[in-house]
C-alpha positions as CSV (number, residue, x, y, z in Angstrom):
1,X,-25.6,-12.1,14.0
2,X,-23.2,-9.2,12.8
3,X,-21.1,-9.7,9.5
4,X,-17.9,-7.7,8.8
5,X,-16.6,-8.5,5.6
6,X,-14.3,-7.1,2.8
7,X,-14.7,-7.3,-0.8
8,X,-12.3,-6.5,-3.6
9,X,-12.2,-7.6,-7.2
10,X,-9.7,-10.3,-8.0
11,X,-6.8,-9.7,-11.3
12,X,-5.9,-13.4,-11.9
13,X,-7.0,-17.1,-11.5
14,X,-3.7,-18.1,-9.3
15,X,-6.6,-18.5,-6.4
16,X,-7.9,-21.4,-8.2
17,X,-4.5,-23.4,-7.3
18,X,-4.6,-22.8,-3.9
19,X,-8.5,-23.5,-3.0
20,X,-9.0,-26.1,-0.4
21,X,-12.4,-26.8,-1.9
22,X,-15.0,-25.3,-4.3
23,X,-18.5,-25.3,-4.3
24,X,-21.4,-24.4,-7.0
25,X,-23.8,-22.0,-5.8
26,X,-27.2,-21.0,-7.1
27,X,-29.0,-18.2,-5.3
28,X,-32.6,-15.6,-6.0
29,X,-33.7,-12.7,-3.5
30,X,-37.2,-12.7,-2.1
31,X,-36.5,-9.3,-1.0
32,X,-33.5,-7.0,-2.8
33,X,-34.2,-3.7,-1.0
34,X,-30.7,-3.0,0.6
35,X,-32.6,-2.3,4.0
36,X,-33.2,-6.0,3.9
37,X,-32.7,-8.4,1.7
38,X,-34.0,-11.9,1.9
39,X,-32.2,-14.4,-0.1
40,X,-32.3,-18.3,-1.3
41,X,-29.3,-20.3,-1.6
42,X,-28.5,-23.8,-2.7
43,X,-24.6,-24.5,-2.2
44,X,-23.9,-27.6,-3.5
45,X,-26.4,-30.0,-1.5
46,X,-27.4,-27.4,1.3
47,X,-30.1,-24.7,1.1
48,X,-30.2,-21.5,3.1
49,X,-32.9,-18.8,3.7
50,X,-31.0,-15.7,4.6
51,X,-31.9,-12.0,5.9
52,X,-29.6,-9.5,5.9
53,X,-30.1,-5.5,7.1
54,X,-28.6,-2.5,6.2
55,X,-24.4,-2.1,5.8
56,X,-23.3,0.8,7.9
57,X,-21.2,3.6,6.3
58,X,-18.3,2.1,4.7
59,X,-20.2,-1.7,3.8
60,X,-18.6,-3.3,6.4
61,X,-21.1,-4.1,8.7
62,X,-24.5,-5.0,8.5
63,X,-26.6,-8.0,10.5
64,X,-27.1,-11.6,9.4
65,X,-29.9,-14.4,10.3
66,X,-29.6,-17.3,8.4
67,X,-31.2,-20.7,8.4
68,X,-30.7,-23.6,7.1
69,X,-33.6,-25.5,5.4
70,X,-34.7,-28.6,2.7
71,X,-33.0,-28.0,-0.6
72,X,-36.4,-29.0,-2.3
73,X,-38.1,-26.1,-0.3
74,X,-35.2,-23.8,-1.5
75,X,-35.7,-24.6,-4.9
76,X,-39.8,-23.8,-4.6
77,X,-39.0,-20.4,-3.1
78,X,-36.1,-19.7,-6.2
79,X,-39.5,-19.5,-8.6
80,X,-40.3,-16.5,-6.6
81,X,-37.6,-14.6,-6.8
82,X,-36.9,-11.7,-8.1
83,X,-35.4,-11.0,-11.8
84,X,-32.1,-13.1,-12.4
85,X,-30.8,-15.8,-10.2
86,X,-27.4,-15.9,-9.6
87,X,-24.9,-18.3,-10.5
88,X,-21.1,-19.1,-9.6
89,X,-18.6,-21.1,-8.3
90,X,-17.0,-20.3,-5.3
91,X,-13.5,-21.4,-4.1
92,X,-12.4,-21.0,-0.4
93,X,-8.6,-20.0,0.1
94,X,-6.7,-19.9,3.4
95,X,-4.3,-17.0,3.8
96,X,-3.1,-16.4,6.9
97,X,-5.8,-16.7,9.7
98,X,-8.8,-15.6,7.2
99,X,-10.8,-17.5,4.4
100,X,-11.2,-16.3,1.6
101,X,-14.2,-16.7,-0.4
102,X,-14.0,-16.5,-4.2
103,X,-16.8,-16.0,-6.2
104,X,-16.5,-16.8,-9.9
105,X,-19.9,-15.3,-11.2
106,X,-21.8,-17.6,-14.5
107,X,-24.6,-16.4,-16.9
108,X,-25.3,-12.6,-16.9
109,X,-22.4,-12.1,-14.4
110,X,-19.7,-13.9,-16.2
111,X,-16.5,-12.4,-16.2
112,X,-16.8,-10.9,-12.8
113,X,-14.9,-12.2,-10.0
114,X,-14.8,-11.1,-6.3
115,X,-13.1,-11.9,-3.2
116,X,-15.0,-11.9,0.3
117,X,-12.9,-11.9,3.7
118,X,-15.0,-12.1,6.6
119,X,-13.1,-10.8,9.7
120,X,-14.3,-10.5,13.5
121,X,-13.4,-6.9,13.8
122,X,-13.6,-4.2,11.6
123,X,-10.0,-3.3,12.1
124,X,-8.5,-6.8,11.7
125,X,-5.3,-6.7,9.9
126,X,-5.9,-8.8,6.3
127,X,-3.3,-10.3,4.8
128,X,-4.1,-9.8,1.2
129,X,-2.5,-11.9,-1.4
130,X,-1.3,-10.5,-4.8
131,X,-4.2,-11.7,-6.9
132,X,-6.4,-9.9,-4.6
133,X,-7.1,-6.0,-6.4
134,X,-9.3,-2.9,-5.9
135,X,-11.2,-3.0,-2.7
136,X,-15.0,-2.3,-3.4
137,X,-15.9,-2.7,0.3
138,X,-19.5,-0.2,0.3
139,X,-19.6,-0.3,-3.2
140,X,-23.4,-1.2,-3.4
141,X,-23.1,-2.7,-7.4
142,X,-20.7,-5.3,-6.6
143,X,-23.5,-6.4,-3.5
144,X,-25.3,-9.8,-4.8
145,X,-28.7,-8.2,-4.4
146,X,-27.5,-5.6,-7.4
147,X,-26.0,-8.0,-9.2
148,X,-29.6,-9.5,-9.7
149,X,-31.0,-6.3,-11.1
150,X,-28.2,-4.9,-12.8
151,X,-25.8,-7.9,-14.0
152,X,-22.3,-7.2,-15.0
153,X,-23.1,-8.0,-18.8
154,X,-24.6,-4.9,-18.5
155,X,-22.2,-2.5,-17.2
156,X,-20.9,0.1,-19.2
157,X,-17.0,-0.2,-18.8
């Protein structure tokens, strides 16, 4: 019930190429207080209630429950949410013995694109491909649960 994960920003589309399969997700938090955050997903035609904890000291780490449950129950609890629900396409890319997760963000996120590599230990060697950028492992903006409150649209670059 741990995650480990990296994230980093991505600097081109060649990802897009070499994706074994994509998937449209749609996703609201019940709860976005980084202590725990209780979000809503519908990925394609699954749903999934998820609670997360806090990350430790450099973002890596931080528990995970998740269930899975009716995509018409899902779609009740998105009314609830909180602010902006989230939309993006996400493409999953082998490199090495890792998936990579890339999201593609839509609506008040467009233009941002990150890459998630969950690992089993935090000092797992990561093969990271040349489209792959900055690391913003920790960096609590680039977390879903910000990107709700505080979309990217918004930013000041």
């Amino acid at each position: 019930m741990m995650e480990i994960e990296r994230k980093y920003l991505v600097n081109s589309i060649d990802y897009r190429s070499l994706a074994f399969s994509k998937s449209h997700i749609v996703q609201g938090f019940l709860n976005s207080n980084p202590e725990r955050v209780v979000r809503v997903r519908i990925a394609d035609d699954k749903a999934f209630l998820t609670v997360k904890g806090s990350s430790n000291a450099a973002g890596t780490t931080r528990f995970e429950w998740e269930k899975r449950i009716p995509v018409h129950e899902a779609k009740l609890l998105l009314e609830l949410c909180e602010e902006e629900i989230l939309d993006k396409i996400r493409y999953y890319i082998k490199v090495g013995a890792h998936i990579i997760e890339v999201d593609e963000f839509l609506g008040s996120n467009n233009g941002l694109v990150i890459a998630e590599i969950e690992i089993e230990k935090e000092d797992d060697n990561i093969e990271v491909p040349s489209w792959v950028g900055l690391e913003v492992t920790g960096d609590i903006k680039y977390y879903n649960s910000q990107l709700s409150k505080c979309p990217f649209k918004e930013w000041k670059v």
